[in-house]
C-alpha positions in Angstrom: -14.4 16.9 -51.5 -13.7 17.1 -47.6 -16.9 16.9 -45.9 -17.7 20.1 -44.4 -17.8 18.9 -40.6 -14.3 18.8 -40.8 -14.0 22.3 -42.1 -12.1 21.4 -45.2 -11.6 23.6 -47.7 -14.5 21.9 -49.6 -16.8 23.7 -47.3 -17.6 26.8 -48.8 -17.9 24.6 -52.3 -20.5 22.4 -50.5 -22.2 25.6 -49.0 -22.7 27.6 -52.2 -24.2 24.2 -53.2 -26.6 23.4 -50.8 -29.8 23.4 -52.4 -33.6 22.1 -50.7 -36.6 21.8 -53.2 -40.0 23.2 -52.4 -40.7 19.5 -51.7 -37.3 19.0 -49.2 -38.4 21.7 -47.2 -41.8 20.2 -46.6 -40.0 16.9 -45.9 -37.5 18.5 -43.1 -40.3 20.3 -41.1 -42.6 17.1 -41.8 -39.7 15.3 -40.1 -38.5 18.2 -37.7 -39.3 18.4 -33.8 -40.8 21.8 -32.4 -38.6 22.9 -29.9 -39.2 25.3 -27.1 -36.0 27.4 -28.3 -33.1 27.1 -30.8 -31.7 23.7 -30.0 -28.1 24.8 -29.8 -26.9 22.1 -27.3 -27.8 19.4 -29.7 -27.2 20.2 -33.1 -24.1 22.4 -34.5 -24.5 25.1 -36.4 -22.8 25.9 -40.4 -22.7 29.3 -42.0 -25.1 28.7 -45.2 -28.8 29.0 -44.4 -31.9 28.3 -46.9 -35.0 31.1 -46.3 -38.3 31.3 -47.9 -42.1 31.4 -46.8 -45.0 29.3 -46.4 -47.8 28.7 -45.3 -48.9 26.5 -42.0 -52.2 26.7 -39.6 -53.5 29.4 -41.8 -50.6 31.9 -41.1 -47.8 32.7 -43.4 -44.2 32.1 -41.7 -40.7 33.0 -42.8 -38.5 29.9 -42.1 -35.0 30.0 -42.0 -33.0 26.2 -42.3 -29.4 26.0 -41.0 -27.1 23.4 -42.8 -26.9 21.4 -39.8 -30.4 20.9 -39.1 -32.1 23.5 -37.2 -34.6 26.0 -38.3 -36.9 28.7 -36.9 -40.4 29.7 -38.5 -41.2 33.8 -38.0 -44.4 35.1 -38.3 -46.6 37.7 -36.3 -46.6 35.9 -33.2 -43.4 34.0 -31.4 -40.9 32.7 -33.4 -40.9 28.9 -33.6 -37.7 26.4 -33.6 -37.2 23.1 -35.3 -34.5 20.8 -35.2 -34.4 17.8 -37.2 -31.9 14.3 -36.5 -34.4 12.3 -37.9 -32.9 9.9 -40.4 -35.2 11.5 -43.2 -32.9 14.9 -42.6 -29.7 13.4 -43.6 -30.2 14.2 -47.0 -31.3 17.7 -46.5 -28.8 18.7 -44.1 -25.2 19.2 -44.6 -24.2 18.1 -40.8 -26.5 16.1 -38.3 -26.7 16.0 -35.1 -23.8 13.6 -33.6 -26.2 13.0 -30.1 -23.1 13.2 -28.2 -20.7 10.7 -29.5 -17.2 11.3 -30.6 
């Protein structure tokens, strides 16, 4: 399969595939950084997205999780952003963040 980074034509296959457990989404935002706004400068973004809702400080959120790492959490009050390039993602994501290097 190409990996889908380098938009081969596995991409869609590894897409429709992408899967996270109740458990793997608890590990991303355990290992996620809050960030003032959708991190768009440091981490790509892929068309396949995981959604759901929890539960966190007593409020129930809506999260959405991007393939490549990013996330948002939206609830009655501001929407909050995640991004995650912490080693512990790299199994959850589909892309990670390449910090700037070729």
């Amino acid at each position: 399969m190409d990996h889908p980074e380098s938009g081969g034509k596995g991409f869609p296959d590894a897409c429709k595939a992408w899967q996270l457990s109740r458990e793997q989404v608890a590990q991303f935002f355990a290992a996620a950084t809050e960030y003032p706004e959708l991190p768009h400068r440091s981490f790509d973004h892929l068309p396949c997205e995981i959604t759901g809702t929890l539960i966190a400080h007593g409020e129930r959120w809506h999260y959405r999780i991007n393939a490549a790492g990013t996330a948002s959490w939206t609830g009655d009050g501001p929407t909050r952003y995640f991004g995650c390039s912490a080693p512990a993602c790299a199994p959850l994501a589909l892309l990670m963040p390449d910090n700037g290097e070729p």
